[in-house]
Each structure stands twice: as structure tokens, then as C-alpha cells.
N, C-alpha and C positions, 0 to 999 in steps of 0.2 A: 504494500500500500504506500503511497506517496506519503511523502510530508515537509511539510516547509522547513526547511532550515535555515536561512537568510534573509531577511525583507531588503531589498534594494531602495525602497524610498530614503533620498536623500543621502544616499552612499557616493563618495567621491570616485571619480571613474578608475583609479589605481588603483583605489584601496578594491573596487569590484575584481580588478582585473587581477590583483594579487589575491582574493581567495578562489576565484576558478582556477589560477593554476597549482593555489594551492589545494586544493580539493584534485585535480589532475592528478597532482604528485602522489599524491598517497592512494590513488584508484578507488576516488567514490564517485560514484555515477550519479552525474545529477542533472538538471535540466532546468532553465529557466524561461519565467512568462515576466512579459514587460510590460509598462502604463498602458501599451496602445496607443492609437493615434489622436485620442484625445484628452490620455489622462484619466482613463478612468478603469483603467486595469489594475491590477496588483502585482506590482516587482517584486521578486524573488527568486533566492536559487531552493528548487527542490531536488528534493531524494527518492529513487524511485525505489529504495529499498528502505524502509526506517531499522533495520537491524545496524544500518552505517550513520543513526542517528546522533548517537554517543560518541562519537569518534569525529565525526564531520564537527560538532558542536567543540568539541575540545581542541578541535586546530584551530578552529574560527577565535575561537576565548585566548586562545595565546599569541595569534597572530594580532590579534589587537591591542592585547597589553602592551604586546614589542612595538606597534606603531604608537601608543601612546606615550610609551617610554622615549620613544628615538623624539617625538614631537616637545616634548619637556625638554629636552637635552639640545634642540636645535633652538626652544625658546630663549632656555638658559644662557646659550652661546652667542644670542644675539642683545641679550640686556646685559651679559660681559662688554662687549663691544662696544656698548649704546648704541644699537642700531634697531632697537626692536619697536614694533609698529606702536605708532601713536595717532592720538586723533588729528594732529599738529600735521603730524610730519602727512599722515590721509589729505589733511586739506592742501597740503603744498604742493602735493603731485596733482589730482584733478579738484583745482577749486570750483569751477565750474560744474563738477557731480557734486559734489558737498553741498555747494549750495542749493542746487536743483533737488537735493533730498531734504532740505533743511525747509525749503519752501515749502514741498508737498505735507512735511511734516504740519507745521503751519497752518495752510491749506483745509488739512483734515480736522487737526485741534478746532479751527472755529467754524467749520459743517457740526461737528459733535459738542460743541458748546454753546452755540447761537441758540436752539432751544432755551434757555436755562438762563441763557445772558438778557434774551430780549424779551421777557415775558410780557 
């Protein structure tokens, strides 16, 4: 019987592509369904055997910890340096998006406060 083992919503395209090959590597057979053409599918990688449930799930669990671990370790190395993302250093590079979200931000604040403002 199938069964889910990965939800793909909102999974970065490496991090998808490193556990199919990691799922590869170690010979579990699985098969995935996508959003579809409008988004209204459901992402995931499934298993068409759930006896490789336990196993598929334990590779998945430590391949993320190590991606979490190396992403601490690359944050770390860049607030060593002082180079690590700020909202300063965001607005320097595209002021022009900054601003254009900072508007909409704006924008929305007084559609959903005008009720309440203008009684």
C-alpha cells in the first residue's frame, strides 16, 4: 500500500533534489505527485511499499538535521565576517522592492483599518 512520506509544499528545489537521490541511494522506491497546473494538487514523495517507511523516514530526519547544521554554520561564518543579511544592507541592494513592499504593506494596513478609523 502507498504512503506518503514527504510533503513537497514549500521545499526548496535542492533540498527536493537531495532527498530523491537520497532515497535513490539507498533503493527505496518511490514516486511523486505535484501541485498540478493550478495548484491544487498535493506535493509529495510517496512509497509504494510502506515496509520502506521507517527507513525512508530516518534518512529524510538526518539529512535535515545535517542541512540544518551546515545552514547554522554558514550563518555563523557570515556574522564572523559581518556580512550577514540585514534589513539595511536588503534595502541597499533593491531599494526600489523594499519600498514597493513597504507601500503594499501600507496599502493593506489602511483597507483593514478604515472600517474602524472612519466610523
Amino acid at each position: 500500500m502507498s504512503v506518503m512520506l514527504f510533503k513537497l509544499r514549500g521545499v526548496e528545489d535542492d533540498e527536493a533534489d537531495d532527498i530523491r537521490a537520497l532515497l535513490e541511494a539507498h533503493d527505496i522506491d518511490f514516486y511523486e505527485t505535484s501541485n498540478g497546473r493550478w495548484g491544487l494538487g498535493f506535493a509529495a514523495i510517496w512509497l509504494h511499499d510502506d515496509t520502506q517507511f521507517e527507513q525512508g523516514k530516518n534518512l529524510i530526519q538526518t539529512y535535515q538535521v545535517q542541512r540544518y547544521e551546515d545552514a547554522q554554520a554558514t550563518y555563523t561564518e557570515l556574522c564572523a565576517q559581518g556580512e550577514q543579511p540585514t534589513v539595511w544592507k536588503k534595502f541597499k541592494q533593491n531599494p526600489v522592492q523594499v519600498f514597493l513592499v513597504l507601500l503594499a504593506i501600507l496599502i493593506v494596513a489602511i483597507f483593514v483599518l478604515s472600517p474602524f478609523v472612519l466610523l
